[in-house]
N, C-alpha and C positions, 0 to 999 in steps of 0.2 A: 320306025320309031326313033332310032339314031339319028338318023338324016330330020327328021321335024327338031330332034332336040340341037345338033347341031348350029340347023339355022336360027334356030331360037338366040343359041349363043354368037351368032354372028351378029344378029340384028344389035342386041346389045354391047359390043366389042368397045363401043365408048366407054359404057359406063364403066364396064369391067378394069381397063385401063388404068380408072382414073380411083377406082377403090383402091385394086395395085396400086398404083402411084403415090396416095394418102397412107397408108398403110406403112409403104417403103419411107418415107418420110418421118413419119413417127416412129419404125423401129430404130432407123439412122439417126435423131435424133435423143432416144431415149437410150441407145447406147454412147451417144457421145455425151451425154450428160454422166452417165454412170463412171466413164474414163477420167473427165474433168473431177470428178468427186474422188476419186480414187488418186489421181497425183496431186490432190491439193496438200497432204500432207505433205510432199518429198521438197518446198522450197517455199518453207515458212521466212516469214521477214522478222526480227524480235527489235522492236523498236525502240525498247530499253535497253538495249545494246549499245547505243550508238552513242558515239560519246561529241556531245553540243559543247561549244565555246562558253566559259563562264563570263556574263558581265557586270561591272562595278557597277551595280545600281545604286552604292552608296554616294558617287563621285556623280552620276548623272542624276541625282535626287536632288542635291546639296546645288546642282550648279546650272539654273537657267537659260546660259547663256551659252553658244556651242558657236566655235569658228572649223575653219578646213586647215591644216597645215599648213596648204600650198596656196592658200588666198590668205585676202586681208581683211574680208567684212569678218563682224558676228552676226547670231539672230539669235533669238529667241528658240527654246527649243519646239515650239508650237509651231513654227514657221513652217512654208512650205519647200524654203531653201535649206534649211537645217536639216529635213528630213532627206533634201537629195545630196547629202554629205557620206559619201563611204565610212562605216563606222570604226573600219585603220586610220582614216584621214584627221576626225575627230578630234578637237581641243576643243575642252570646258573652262567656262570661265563663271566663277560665282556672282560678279559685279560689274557693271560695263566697265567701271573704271579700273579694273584690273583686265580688261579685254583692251581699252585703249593702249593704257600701260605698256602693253605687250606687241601694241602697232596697229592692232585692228578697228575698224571703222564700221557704224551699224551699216546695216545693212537697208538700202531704201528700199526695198519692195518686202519690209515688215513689217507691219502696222503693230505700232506700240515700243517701238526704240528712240 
């Protein structure tokens, strides 16, 4: 009776396998989810911690017009050049003619100067 039940279990030794196998998978991953859930407290991130740059939006509201330091065109602040200006680099200007004034030239690839 041993020896029939044995080969019984031999004959199926795949499937047995591969229940093990499914089985080990879900325990291994149901305890690595419980690990994960458990350090998630120990390295919170507090986002209102973090202290951002303040900027004059009163100065860039007021003033259209935006040059580079280190050039000499303006644009318009819509422009697609104005926006590739580092915002250390930054001069505003309220009027082209206080943009000229000051040496700068519009800018030709800005539609609308």
């Amino acid at each position: 009776m041993l020896r029939e039940w044995l080969n019984k279990v031999k004959s199926k030794e795949n499937d047995i396998l591969l229940i093990f196998t499914v089985l080990a998978v879900a325990v291994i991953g149901f305890a690595l989810g419980r690990i994960s859930a458990i350090k998630e407290g120990q390295f919170k991130i507090n986002v209102s911690d973090a202290k951002l740059p303040e900027l004059d939006n009163t100065l860039q509201a007021a003033s259209p017009f935006v040059g580079s330091k280190e050039g000499t065109v303006y644009h318009l602040l819509s422009c697609r050049g104005a926006k590739s200006i580092k915002e250390s680099n930054k001069i505003y200007f309220g009027t082209k003619e206080e943009a000229e004034k000051a040496g700068y030239r519009p800018a030709a690839n800005c539609p609308g100067l």
